[in-house]
Rosetta silent file (secondary structure, phi, psi, omega in degrees, C-alpha in Angstrom):
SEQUENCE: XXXXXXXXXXXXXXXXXXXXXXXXXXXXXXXXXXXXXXXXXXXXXXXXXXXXXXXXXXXXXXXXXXXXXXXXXXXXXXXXXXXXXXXXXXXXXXXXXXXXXXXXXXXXXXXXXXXXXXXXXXXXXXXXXXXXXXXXXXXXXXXXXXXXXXXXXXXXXXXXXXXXXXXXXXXXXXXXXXXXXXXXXXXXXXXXXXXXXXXXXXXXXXXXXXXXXXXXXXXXXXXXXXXXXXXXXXXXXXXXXXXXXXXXXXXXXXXXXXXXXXXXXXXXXXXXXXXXXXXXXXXXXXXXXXXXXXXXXXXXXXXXXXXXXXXX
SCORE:     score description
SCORE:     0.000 S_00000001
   1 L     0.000  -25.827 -166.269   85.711   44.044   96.296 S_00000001
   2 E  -134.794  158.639  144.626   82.142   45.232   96.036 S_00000001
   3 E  -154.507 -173.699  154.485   79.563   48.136   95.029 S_00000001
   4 E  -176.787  134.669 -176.186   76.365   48.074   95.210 S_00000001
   5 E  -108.743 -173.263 -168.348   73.779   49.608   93.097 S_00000001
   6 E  -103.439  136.436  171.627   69.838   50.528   92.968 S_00000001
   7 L  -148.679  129.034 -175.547   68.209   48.361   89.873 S_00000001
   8 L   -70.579  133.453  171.400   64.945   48.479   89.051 S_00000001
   9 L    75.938  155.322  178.394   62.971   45.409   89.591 S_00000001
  10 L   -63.772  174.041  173.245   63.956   42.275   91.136 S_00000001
  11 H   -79.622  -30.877 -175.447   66.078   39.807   89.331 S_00000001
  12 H   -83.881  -19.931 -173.482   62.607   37.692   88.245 S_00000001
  13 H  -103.776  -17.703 -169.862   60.404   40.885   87.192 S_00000001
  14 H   -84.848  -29.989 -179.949   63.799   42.147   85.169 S_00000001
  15 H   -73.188  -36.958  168.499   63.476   38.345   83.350 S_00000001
  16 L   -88.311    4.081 -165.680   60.038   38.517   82.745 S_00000001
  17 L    88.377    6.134 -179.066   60.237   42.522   81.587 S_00000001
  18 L   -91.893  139.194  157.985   58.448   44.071   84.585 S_00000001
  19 L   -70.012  168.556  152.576   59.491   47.058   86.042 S_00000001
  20 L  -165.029 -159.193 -160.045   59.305   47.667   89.730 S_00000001
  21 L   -73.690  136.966  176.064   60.400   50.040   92.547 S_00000001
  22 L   -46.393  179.697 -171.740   64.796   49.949   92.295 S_00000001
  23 L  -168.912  139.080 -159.030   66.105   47.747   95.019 S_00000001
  24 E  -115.230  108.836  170.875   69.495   48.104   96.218 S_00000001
  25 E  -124.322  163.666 -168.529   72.017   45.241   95.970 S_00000001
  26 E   -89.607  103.114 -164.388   75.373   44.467   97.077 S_00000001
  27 E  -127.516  134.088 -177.098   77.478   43.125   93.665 S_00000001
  28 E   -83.961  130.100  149.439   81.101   41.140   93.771 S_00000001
  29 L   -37.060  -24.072  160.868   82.623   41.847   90.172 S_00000001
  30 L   -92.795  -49.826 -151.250   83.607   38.250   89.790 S_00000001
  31 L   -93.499  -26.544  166.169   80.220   36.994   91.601 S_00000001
  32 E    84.088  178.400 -172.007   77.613   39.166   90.536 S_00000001
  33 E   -61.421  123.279 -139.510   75.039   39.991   92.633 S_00000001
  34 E  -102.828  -63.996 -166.838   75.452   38.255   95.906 S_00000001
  35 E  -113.771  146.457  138.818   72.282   40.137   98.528 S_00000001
  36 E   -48.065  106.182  140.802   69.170   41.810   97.928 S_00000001
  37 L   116.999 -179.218 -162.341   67.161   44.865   99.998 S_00000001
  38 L  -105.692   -7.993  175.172   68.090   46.679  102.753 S_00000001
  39 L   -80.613  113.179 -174.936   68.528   44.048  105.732 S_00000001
  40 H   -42.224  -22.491 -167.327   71.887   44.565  107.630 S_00000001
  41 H   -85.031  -43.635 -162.000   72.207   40.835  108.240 S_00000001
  42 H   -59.835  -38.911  171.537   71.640   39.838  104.610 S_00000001
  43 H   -61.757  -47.956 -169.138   74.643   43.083  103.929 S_00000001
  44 H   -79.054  -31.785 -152.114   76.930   41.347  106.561 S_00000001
  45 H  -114.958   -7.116  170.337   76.433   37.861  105.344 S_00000001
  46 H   -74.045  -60.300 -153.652   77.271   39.121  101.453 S_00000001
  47 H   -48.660  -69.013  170.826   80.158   40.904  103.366 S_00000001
  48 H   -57.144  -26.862  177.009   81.628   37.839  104.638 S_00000001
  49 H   -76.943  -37.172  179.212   80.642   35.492  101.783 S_00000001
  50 H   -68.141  -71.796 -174.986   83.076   38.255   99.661 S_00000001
  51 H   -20.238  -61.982 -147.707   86.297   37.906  102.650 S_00000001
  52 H   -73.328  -59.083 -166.934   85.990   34.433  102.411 S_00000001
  53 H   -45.508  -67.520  178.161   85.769   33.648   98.411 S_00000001
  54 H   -20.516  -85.829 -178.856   88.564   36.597   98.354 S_00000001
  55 H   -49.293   -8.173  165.365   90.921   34.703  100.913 S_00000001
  56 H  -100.686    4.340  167.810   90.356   31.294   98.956 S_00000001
  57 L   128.375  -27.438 -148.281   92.254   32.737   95.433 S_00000001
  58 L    77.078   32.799 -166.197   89.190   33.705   93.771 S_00000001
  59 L  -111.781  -14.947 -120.256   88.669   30.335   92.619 S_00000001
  60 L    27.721   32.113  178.275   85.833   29.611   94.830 S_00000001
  61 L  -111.618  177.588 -166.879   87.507   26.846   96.408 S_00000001
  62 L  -115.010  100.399  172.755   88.717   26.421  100.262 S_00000001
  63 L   -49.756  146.711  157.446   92.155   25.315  100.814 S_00000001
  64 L   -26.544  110.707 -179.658   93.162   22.331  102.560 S_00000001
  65 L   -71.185  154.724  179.574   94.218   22.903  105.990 S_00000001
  66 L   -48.649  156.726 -178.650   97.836   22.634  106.565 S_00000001
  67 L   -83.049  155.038  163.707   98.709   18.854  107.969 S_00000001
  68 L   -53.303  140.838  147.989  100.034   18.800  111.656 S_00000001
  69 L   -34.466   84.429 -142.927  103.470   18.392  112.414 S_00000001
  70 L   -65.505  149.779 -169.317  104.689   15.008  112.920 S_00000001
  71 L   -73.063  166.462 -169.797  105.022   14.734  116.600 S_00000001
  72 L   -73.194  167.477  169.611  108.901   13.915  117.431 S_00000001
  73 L   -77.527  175.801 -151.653  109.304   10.039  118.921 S_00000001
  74 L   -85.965  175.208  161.102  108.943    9.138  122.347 S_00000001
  75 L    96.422  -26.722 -161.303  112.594    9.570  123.463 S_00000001
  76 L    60.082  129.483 -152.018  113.279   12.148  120.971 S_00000001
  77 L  -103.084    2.582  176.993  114.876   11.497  117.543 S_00000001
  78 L  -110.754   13.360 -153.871  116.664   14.932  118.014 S_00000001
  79 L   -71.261  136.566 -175.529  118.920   13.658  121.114 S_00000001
  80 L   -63.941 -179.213  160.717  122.737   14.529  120.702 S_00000001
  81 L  -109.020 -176.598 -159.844  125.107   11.584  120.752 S_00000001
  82 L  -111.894  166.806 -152.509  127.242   11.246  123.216 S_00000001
  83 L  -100.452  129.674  179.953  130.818   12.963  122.626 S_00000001
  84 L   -94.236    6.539  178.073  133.681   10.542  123.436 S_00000001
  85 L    39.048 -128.087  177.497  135.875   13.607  123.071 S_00000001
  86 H   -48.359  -53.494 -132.968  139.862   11.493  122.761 S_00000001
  87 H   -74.682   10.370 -179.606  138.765    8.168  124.377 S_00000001
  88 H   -89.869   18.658  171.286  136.848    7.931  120.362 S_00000001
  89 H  -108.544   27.057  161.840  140.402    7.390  118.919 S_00000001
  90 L  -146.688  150.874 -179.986  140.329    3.596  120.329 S_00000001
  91 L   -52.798  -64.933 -150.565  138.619    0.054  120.047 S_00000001
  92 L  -110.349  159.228 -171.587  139.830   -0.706  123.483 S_00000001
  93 L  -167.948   96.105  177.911  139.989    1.380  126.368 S_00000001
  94 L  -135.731 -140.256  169.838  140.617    0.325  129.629 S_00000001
  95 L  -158.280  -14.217  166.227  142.768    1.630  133.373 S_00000001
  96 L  -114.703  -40.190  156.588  143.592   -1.983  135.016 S_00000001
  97 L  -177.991  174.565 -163.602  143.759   -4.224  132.322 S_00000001
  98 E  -111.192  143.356  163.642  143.419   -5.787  128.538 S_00000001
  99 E  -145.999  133.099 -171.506  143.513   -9.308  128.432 S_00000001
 100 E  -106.521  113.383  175.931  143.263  -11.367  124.948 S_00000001
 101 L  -142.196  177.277  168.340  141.876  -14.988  125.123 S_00000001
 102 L    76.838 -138.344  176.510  139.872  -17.405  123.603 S_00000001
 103 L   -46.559  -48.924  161.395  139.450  -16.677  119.753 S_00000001
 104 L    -4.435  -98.432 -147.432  141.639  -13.617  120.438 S_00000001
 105 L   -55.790  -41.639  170.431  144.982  -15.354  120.809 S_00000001
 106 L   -84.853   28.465  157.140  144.880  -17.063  117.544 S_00000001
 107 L   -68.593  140.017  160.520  143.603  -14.271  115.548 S_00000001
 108 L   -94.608  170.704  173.152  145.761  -12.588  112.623 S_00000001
 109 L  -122.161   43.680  160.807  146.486  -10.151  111.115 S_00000001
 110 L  -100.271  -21.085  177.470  144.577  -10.797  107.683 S_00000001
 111 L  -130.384   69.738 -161.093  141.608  -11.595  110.759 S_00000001
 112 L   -64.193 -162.178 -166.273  142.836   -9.438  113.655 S_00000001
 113 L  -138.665  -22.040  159.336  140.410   -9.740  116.679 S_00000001
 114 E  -116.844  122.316 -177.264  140.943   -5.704  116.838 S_00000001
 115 E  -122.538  112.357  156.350  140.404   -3.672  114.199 S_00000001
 116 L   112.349 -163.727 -159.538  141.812    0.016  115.349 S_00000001
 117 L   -41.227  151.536  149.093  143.670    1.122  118.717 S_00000001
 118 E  -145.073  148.823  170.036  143.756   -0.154  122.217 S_00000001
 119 E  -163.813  149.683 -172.689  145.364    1.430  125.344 S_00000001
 120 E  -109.081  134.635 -170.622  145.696    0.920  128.343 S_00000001
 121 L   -91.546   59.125 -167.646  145.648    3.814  131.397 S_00000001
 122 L  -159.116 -176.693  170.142  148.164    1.290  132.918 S_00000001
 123 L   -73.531  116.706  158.553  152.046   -0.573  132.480 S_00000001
 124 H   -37.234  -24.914  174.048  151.949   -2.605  129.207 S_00000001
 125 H   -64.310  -32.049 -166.144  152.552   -5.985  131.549 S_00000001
 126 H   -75.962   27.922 -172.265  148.732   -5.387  132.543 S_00000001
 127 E  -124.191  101.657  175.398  147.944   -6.013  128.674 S_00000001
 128 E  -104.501  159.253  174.428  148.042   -9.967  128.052 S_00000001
 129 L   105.810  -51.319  162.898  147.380  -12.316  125.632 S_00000001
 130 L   -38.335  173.529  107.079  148.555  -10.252  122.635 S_00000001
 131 L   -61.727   65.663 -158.542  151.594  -10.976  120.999 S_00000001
 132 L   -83.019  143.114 -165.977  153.191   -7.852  121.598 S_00000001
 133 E  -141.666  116.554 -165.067  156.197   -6.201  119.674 S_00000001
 134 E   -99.093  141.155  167.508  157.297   -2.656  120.915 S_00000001
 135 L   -79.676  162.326  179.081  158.038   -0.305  118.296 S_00000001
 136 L   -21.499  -26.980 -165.009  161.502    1.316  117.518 S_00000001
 137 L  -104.344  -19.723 -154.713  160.104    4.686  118.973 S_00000001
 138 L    52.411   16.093  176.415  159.058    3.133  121.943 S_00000001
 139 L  -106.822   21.180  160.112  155.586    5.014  122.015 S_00000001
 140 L   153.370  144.409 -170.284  153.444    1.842  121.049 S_00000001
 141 E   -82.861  170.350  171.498  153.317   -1.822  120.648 S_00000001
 142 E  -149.568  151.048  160.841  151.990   -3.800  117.895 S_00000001
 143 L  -154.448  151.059 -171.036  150.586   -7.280  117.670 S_00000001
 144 L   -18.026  -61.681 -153.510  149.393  -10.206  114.901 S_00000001
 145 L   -65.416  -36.157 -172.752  145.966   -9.732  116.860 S_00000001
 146 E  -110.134  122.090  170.078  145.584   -6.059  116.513 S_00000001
 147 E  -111.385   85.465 -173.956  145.162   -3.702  113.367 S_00000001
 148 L   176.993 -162.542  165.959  146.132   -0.853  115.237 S_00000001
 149 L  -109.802 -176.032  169.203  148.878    0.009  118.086 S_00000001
 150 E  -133.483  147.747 -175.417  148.693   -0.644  121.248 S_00000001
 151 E  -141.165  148.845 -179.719  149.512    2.111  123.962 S_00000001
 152 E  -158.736  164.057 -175.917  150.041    1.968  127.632 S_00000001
 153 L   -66.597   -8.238  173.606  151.220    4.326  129.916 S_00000001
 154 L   -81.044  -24.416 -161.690  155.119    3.211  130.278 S_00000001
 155 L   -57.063  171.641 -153.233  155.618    4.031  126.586 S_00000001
 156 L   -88.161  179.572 -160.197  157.826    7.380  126.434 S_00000001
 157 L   -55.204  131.253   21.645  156.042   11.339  125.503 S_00000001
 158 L  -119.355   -1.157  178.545  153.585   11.639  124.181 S_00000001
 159 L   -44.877 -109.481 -166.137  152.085    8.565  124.905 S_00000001
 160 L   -16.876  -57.984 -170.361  151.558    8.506  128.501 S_00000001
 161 H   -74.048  -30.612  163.299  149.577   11.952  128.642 S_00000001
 162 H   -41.905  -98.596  166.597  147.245   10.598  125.522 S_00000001
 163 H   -20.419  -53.625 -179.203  146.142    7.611  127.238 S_00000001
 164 H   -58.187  -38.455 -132.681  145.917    9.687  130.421 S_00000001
 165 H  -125.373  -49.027  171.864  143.906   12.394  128.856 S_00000001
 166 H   -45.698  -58.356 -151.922  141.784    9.321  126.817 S_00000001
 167 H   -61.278  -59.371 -132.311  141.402    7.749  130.257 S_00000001
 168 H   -66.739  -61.451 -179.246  140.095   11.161  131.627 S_00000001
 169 H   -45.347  -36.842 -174.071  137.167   11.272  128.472 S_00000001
 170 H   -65.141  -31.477 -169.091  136.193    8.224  128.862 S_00000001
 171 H   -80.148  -17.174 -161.398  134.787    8.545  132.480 S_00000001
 172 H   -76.426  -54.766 -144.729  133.372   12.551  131.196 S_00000001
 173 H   -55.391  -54.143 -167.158  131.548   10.433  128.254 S_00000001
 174 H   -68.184   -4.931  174.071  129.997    7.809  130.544 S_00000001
 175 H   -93.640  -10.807  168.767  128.999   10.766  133.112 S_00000001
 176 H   -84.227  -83.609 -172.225  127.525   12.177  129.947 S_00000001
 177 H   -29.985  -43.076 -167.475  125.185    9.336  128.835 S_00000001
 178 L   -75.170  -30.966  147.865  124.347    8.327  132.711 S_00000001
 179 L   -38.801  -39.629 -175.883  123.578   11.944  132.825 S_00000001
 180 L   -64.493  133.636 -171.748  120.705   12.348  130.146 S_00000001
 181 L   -46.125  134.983 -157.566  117.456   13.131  131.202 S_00000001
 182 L   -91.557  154.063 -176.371  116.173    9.905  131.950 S_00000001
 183 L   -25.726  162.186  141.581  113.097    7.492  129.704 S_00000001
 184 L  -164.116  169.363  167.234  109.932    7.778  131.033 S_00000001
 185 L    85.448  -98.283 -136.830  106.502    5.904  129.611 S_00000001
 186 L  -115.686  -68.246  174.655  107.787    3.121  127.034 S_00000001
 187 L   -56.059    5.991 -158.400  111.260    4.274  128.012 S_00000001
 188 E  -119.627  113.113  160.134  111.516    4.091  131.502 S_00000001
 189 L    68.389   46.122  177.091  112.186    0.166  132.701 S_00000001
 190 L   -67.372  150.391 -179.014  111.523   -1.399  129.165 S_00000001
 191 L    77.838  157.248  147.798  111.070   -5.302  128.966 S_00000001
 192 E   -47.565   84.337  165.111  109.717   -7.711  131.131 S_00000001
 193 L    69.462   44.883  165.542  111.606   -7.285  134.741 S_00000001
 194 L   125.810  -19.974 -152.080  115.090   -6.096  132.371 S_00000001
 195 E   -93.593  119.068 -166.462  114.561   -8.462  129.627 S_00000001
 196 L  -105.479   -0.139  171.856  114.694   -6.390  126.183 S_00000001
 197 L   -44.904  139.990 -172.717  115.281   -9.604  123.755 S_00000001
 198 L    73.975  -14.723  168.160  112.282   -9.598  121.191 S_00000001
 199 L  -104.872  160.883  161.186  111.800   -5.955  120.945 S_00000001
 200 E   -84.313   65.977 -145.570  112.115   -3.138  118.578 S_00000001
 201 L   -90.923  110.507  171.510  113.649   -0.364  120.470 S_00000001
 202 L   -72.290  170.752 -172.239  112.906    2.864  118.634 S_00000001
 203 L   -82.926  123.387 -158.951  115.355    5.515  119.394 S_00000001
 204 L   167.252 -173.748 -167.268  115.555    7.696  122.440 S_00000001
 205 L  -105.836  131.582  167.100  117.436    7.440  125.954 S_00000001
 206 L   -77.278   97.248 -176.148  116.406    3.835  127.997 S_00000001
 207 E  -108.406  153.326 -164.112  116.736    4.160  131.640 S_00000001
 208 L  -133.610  122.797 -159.787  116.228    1.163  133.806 S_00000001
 209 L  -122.275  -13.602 -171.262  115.415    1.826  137.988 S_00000001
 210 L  -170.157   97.162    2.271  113.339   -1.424  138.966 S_00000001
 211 L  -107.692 -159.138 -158.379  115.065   -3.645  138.059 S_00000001
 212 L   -92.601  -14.454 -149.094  118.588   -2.283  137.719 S_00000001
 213 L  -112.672  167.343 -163.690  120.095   -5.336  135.781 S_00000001
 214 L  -133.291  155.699 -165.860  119.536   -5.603  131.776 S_00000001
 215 E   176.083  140.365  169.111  119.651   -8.980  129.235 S_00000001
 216 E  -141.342  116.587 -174.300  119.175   -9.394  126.290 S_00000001
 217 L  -115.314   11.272 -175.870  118.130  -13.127  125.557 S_00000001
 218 L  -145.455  148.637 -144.658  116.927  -12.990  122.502 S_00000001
 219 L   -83.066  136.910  148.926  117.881  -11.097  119.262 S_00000001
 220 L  -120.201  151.601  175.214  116.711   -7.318  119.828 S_00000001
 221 E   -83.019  126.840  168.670  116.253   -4.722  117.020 S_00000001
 222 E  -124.386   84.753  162.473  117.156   -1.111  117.214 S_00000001
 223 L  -100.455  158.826 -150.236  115.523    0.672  114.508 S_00000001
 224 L   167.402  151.974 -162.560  116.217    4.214  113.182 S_00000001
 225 L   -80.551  162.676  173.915  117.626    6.298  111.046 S_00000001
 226 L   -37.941   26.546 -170.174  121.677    7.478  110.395 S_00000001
 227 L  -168.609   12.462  175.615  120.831   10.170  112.883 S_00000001
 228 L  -103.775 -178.822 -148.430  119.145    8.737  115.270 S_00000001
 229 L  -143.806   90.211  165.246  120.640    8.283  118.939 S_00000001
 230 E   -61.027  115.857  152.314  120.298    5.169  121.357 S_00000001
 231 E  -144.607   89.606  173.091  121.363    5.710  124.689 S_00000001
 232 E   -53.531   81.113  144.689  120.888    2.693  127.488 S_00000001
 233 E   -12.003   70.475 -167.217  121.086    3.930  130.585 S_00000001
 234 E  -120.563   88.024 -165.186  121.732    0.717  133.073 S_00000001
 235 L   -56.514  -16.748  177.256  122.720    0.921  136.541 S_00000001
 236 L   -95.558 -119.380  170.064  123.329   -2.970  137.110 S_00000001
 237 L   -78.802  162.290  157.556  124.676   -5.658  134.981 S_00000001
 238 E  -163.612  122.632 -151.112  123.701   -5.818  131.511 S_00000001
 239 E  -131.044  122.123  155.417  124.458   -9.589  130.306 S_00000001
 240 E  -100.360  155.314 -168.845  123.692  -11.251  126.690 S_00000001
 241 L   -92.203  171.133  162.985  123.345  -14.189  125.927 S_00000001
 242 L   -29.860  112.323  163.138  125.213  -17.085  123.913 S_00000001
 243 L    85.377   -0.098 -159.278  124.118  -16.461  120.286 S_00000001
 244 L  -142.325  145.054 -152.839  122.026  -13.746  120.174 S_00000001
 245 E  -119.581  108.887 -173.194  122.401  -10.454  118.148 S_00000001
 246 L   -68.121  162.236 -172.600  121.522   -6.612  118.748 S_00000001
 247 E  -137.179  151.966  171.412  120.386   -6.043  114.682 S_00000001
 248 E  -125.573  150.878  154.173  119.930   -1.997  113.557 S_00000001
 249 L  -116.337 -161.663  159.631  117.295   -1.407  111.352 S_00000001
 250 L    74.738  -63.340 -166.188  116.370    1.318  109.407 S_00000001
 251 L   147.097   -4.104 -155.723  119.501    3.169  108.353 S_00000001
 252 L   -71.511  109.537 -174.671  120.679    2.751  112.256 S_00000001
 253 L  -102.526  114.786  158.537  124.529    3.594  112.757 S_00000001
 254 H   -47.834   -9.629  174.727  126.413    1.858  115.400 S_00000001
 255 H  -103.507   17.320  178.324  128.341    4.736  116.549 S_00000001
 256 H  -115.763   18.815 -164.031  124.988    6.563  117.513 S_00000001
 257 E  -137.891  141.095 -172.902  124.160    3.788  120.195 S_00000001
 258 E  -120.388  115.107  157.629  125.605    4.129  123.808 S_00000001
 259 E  -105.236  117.198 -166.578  125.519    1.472  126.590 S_00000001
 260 E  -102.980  108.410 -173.702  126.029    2.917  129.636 S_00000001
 261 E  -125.977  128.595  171.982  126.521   -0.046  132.211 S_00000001
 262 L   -64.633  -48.276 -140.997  127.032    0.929  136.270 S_00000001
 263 L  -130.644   55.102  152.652  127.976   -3.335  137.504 S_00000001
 264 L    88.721   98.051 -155.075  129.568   -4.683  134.192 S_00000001
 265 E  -100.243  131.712  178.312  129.122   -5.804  130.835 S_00000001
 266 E  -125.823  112.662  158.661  129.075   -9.471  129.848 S_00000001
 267 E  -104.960  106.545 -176.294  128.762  -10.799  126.221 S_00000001
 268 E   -55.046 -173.063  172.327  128.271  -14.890  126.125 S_00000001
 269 E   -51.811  124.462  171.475  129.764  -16.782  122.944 S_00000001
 270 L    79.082    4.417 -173.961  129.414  -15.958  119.979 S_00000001
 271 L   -67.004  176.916  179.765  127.054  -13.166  120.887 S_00000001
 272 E  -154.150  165.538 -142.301  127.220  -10.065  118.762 S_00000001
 273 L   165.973  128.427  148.661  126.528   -6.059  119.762 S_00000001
 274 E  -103.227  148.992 -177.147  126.475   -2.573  118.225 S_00000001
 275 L   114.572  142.232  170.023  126.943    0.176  119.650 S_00000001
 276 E  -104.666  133.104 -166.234  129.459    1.294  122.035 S_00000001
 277 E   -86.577  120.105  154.266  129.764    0.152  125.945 S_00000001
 278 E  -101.942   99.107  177.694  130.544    2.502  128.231 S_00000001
 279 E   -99.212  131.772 -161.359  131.283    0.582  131.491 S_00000001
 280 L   -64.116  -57.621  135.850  131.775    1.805  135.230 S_00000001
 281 L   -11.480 -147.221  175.392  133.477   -1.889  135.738 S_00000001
 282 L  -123.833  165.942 -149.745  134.717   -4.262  133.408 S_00000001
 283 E  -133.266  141.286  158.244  133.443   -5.150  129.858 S_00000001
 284 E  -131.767  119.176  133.500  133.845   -9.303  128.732 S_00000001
 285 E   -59.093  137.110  176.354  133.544  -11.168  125.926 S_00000001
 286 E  -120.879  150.137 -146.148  133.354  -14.419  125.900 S_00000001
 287 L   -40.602  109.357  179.256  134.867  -16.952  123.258 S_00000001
 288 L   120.079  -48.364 -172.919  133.491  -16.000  119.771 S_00000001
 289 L   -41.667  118.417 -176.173  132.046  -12.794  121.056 S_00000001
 290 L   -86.491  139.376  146.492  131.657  -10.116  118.239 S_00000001
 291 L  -161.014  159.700 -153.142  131.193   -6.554  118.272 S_00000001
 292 E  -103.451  116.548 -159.392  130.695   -3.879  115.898 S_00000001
 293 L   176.881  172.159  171.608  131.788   -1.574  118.866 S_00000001
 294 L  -146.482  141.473  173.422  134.461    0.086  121.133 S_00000001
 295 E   -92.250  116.215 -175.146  134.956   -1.306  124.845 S_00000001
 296 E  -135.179  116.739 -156.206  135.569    1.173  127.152 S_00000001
 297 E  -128.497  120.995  147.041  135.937   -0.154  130.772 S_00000001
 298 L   -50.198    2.668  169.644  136.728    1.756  134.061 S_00000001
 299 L  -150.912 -122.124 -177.213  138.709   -1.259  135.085 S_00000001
 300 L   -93.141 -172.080  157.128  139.205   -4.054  133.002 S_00000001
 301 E  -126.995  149.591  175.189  138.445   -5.713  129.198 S_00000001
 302 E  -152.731  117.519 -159.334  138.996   -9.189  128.502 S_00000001
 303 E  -131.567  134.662 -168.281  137.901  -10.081  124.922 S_00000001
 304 L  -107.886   -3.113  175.824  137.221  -13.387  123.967 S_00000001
 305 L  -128.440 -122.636 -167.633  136.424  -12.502  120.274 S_00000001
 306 L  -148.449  161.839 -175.545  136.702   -9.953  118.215 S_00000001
 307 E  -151.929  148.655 -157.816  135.621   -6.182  118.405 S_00000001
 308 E  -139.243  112.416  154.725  135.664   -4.003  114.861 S_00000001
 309 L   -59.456  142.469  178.262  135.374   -0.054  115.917 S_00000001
 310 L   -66.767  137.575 -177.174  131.787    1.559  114.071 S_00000001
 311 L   -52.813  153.347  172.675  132.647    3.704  110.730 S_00000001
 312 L   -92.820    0.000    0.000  132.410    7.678  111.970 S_00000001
């Protein structure tokens, strides 16, 4: 990296032709003579001036320090989804009952009001409203209303332990999401006393402790990418209103967003929701109500629209 030799005369008496006594300097190979003379600091500070050029390429320039890592989002943007194990092979999903009104009953089936399965963890009499036509095998109904079957727990094997075993998932999934380490900061009790209408909810899990009940009364956004993960955490109610529309932004995939409702999910008319509700209670739609979703209720559903399961 170095030598360093004895040379007579300075560098200014060698320019003008004067000799003088040698003098011993310290010379890079690329850099030429860096220090003069015999003082250890001036030898240490050559020494180091050599490391450093060395360690930048030999170009004499200094690299750029690396950039930081972007930090992850509050919530975290690496959060699993939640696994619906079986109960993800149906729209509908309920254990007391289905009941089809409002827009429902006069849906078709060029405009069903369900587009894929429903079953019920019950006797096909609790499932009303449908036009129901059991098939030939006797292991699921079909109706105008539905582009899908319908299953309930009298139809004969294998039916009955599906639905049973569906039933089972559905309660592990909502014990998963209710489970997740819960918001805190931005994520912890979001909105104004529940109300999340008018926000942009980046992705991460929302828990809500004071107060307990949730609305959305105004269109909210949830943007984020295909891979990002929603999961609302709500121990009370969680009620929208008449008209108003969760929107994804982003690249935001309805089958990554989880409502976890304790006391009962209400959607007014014509309202519209992504994402799927997992409810301890019962899930409602009311006349009109849309959702690009799957209803999965620990008691009953009574849909008053239409519900379209989210693309996998």
């Amino acid at each position: 990296m170095y030598r360093f030799e004895n040379i007579t005369g300075g560098i200014n008496d060698r320019k003008a032709g004067h000799l003088a006594s040698p003098v011993r300097y310290a010379v890079h190979p690329t850099y030429g003579i860096l220090a003069a003379g015999y003082n250890p600091l001036m030898w240490l500070m050559a020494l180091l001036l050599a490391a450093v050029v060395a360690g930048c390429g030999g170009n004499g320039s200094i690299a750029a320090p690396a950039a930081p890592a972007a930090p992850a989002a509050p919530g975290g943007t690496t959060l699993a989804a939640v696994n619906l194990l079986t109960a993800g092979n149906y729209a509908i999903l309920a254990v007391s009952a289905i009941t089809c009104n409002g827009s429902c009953v006069t849906a078709t089936s060029s405009v069903p009001a369900v587009t894929g399965k429903v079953a019920l963890s019950g006797v096909a009499a609790s499932i009303t409203g449908f036009t129901m036509t059991e098939d030939s095998s006797n292991t699921f109904w079909t109706a105008p209303q539905v582009a899908g079957n319908i299953y309930a727990t009298d139809n004969v094997a294998p039916t009955p332990a599906a639905v049973s075993q569906a039933s089972a998932d559905m309660v592990t999934a909502y014990n998963d999401a209710a489970g997740r380490p819960a918001g805190t900061g931005a994520f912890l009790n979001a909105g104004a006393a529940g109300e999340i209408g008018g926000l942009t909810l980046a992705p991460g899990v929302y828990t809500w402790t004071t107060p307990v009940n949730v609305t959305i009364s105004t269109d909210v956004t949830l943007n984020g990418s295909a891979t990002d993960v929603w999961i609302f955490q709500i121990p009370g109610t969680f009620a929208q209103a008449a008209a108003t529309k969760v929107i994804l932004s982003g690249g935001a995939l309805a089958k990554n967003i989880f409502w976890q409702v304790g006391a009962g999910a209400t959607l007014d008319t014509t309202a519209h929701i992504e994402g799927v509700i997992l409810s301890g209670t019962a899930i409602t739609l009311n006349n009109g109500a849309t959702g690009n979703s799957r209803l999965m209720a620990q008691s009953a559903v009574t849909l008053g629209g239409a519900v379209t399961q989210p693309a996998p």
